[in-house]
C-alpha positions in Angstrom: 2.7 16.2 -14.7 -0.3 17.0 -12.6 0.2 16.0 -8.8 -3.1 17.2 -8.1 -4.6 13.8 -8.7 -3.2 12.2 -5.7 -5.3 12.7 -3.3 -3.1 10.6 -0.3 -2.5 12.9 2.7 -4.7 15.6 1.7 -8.1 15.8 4.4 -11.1 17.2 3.5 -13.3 17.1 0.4 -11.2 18.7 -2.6 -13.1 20.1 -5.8 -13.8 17.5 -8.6 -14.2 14.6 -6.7 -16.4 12.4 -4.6 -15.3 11.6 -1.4 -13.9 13.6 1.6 -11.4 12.1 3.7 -9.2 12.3 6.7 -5.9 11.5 7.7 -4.4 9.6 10.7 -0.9 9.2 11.9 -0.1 5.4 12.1 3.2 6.3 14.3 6.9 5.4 13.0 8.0 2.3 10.7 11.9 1.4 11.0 13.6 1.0 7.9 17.4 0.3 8.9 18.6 -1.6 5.8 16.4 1.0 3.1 15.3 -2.0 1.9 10.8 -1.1 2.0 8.8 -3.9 1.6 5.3 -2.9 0.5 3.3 -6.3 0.9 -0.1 -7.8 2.1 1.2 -8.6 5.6 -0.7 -11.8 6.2 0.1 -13.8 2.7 3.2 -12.3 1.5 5.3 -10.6 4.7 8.2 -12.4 3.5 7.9 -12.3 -0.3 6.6 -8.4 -0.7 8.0 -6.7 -3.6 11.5 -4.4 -2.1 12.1 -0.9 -2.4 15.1 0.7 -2.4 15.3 3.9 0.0 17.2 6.4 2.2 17.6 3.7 5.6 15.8 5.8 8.5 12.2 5.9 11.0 9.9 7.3 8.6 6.0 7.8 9.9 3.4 6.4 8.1 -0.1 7.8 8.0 -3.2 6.4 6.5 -5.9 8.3 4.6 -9.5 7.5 4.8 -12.4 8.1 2.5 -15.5 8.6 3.5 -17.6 7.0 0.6 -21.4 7.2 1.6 -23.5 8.6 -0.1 -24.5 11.2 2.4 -21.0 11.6 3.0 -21.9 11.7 7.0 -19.1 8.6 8.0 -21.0 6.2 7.7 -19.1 4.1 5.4 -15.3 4.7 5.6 -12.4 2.9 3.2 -8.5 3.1 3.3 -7.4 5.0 0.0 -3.9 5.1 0.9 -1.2 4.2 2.7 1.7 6.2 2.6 5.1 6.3 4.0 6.4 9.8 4.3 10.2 10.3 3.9 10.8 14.4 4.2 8.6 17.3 4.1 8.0 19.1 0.9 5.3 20.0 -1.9 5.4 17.2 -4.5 5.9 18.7 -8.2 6.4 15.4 -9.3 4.4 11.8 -9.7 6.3 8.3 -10.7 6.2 4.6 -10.3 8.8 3.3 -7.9 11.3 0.6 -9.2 11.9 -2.3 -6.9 15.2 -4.3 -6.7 16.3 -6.2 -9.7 13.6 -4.7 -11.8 14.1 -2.5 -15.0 11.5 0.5 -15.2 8.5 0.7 -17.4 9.1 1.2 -21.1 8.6 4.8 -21.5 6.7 7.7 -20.0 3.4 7.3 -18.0 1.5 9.0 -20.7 2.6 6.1 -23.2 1.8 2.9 -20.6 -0.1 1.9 -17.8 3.0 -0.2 -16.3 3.3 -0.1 -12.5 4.8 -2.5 -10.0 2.7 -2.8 -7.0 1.2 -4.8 -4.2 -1.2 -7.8 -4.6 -3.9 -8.5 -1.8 -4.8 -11.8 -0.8 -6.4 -11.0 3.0 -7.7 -7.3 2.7 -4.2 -5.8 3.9 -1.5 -3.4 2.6 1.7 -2.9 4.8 5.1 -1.5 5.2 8.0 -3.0 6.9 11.9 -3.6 5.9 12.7 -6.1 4.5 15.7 -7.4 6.6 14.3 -7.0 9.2 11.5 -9.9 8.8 14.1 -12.2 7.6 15.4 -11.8 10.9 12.8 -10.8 13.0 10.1 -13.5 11.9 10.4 -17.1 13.1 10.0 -19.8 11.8 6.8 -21.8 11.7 3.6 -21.3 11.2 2.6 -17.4 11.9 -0.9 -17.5 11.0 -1.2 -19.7 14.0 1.3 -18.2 16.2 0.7 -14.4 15.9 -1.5 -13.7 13.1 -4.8 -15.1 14.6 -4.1 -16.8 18.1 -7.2 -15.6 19.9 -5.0 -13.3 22.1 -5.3 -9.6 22.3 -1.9 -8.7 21.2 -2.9 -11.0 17.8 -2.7 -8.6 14.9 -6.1 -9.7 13.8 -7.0 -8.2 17.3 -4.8 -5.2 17.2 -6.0 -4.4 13.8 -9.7 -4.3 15.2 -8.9 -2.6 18.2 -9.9 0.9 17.4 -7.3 1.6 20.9 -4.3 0.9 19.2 -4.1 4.1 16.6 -7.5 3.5 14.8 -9.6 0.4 13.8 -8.5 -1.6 11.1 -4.6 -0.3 11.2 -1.7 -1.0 13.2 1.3 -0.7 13.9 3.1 -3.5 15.4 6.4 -4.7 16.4 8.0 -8.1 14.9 8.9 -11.2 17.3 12.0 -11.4 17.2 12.5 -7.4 17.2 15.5 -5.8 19.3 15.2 -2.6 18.1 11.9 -1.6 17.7 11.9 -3.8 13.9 8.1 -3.0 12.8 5.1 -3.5 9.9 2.4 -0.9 9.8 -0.4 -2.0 8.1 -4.3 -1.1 7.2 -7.4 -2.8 5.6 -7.1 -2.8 2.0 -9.9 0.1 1.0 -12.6 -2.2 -1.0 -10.8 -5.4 0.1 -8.7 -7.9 -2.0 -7.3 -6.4 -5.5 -4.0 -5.6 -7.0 -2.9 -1.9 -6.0 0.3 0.6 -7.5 3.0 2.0 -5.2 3.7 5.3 -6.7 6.4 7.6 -5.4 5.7 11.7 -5.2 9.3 13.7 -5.4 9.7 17.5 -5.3 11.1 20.0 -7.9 14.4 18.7 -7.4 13.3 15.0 -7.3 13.9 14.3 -3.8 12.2 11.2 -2.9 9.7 12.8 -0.4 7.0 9.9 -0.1 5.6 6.2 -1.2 2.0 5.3 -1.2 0.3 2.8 -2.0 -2.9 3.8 -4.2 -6.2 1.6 -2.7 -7.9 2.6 -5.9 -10.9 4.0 -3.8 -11.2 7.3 -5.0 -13.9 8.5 -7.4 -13.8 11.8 -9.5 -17.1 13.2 -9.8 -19.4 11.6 -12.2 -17.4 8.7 -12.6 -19.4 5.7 -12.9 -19.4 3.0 -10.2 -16.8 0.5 -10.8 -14.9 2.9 -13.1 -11.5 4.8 -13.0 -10.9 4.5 -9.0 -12.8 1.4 -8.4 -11.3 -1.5 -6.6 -11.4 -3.6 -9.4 -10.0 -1.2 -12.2 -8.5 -3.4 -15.3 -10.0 -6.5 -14.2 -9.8 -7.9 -17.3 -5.8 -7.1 -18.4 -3.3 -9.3 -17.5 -0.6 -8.9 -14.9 2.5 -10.6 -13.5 2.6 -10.9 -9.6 4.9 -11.7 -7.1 5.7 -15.4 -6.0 4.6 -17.1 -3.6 6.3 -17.1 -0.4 8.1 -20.5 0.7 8.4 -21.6 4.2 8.2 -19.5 7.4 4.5 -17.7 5.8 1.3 -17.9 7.6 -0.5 -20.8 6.2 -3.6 -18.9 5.3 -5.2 -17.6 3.0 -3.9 -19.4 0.4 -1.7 -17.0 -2.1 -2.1 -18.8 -5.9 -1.9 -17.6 -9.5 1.1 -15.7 -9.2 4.1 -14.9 -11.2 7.7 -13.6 -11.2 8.1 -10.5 -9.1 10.7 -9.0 -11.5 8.1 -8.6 -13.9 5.9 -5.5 -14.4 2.2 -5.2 -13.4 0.2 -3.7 -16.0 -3.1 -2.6 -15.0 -4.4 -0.3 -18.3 -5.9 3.1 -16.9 -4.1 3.6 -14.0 -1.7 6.5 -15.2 -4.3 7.5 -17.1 -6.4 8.1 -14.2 -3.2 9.4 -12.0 -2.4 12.1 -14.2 -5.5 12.8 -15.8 -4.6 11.5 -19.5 -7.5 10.6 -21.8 -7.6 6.9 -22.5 
């Protein structure tokens, strides 16, 4: 399969498509149990699809596309977040399988079936798992640390282009005693439903997960085509549940499903490896 679709990590503007990018550091995430949660940190910390991987500090980096039309920065969106877990050159593209899930029927040039991240409050995060459970108190967080007009809020930290750069951050939990974390960025276009795909090298070591933002355009593509932040809006798709208790208590998180089930989002593989639909 073609890896040179993903476009995560790789600055600059690369031949056949539309944007040029760059790519920030977003500093470590600590992932002590291996059990990743990718998530949209202020509606689903708690109830984020898991992701079984290597236990470790893994940095995270962010990159940006810059997607004016004079390509001069004027108007910059998150394409990816991506949680980098050794060094390597990926030979290899695939969806990764959360806990208690079975993997998509068949190869990616067969289906469009991907698990991945629903977005509620334009944000995409890492963290681990265990560590919210017991990191994150009870109550109500929207109120207590999401939004609570102080400067360490991680509304305000996510603004503050100070800490790493505006609209990410990195930020340590509660309750932490170890340096227990969630990095986090704007969600590219903004609210959506968005693939965590896995890259692996020639001998299929795990080397990194991203989350696709579904920002980037190849050349010529029409606008709200293949790369769009709305791409499949009219399939169906099964989404995590809702969180129960100890959530923020906005925005509201409704319409959602099983998260053992499989998101199916026609086009996406398509798009990733370059298949004709």
């Amino acid at each position: 399969m073609d890896v040179s679709n993903l476009l995560a990590l790789r600055p600059g503007r690369i031949e056949g498509w539309q944007y040029s990018r760059k790519v920030y550091w977003l500093g470590q995430l600590q992932v002590p149990s291996g059990r990743l949660r990718a998530c949209d940190p202020f509606a689903n910390l708690d109830d984020g699809l898991v992701f079984p991987i290597p236990p470790g500090r893994y940095p995270v980096y962010v990159t940006v596309a810059d997607v004016s039309d004079a390509q001069n920065g004027s108007q910059l969106r998150e394409s990816y977040l991506s949680l980098v877990l050794a060094d390597g050159q990926p030979a290899r593209l695939g969806t990764l399988i959360p806990e208690n899930a079975a993997p998509p029927a068949g190869p990616p040039s067969d289906n469009d079936d991907f698990y991945g991240v629903p977005v509620y409050a334009g944000t995409v995060g890492f963290t681990d798992a265990d560590a919210v459970a017991r990191c994150m108190p009870e109550g109500d967080w929207y109120e207590q640390f999401f939004d609570n007009g102080e400067d360490d809020s991680w509304f305000a930290l996510m603004d503050s282009p100070q800490h790493h750069i505006e609209n990410c951050a990195n930020i340590v939990l509660p309750n932490a005693t170890a340096g227990e974390n969630v990095v986090l960025c704007h969600s590219g276009w903004g609210d959506g439903f968005y693939p965590v795909i896995a890259s692996y090298d020639g001998a299929g070591k795990l080397l990194a997960v991203h989350i696709d933002l579904l920002v980037e355009e190849a050349e010529g593509a029409p606008a709200g085509g293949p790369g769009s932040a709305t791409p499949g809006a009219a399939a169906t798709s099964s989404q995590p549940s809702s969180p129960g208790t100890s959530r923020a208590s906005a925005p509201e998180s409704a319409g959602v499903d099983d998260a053992t089930d499989t998101q199916k989002r026609p086009g996406f593989w398509r798009r990733l490896f370059g298949f004709d639909d």
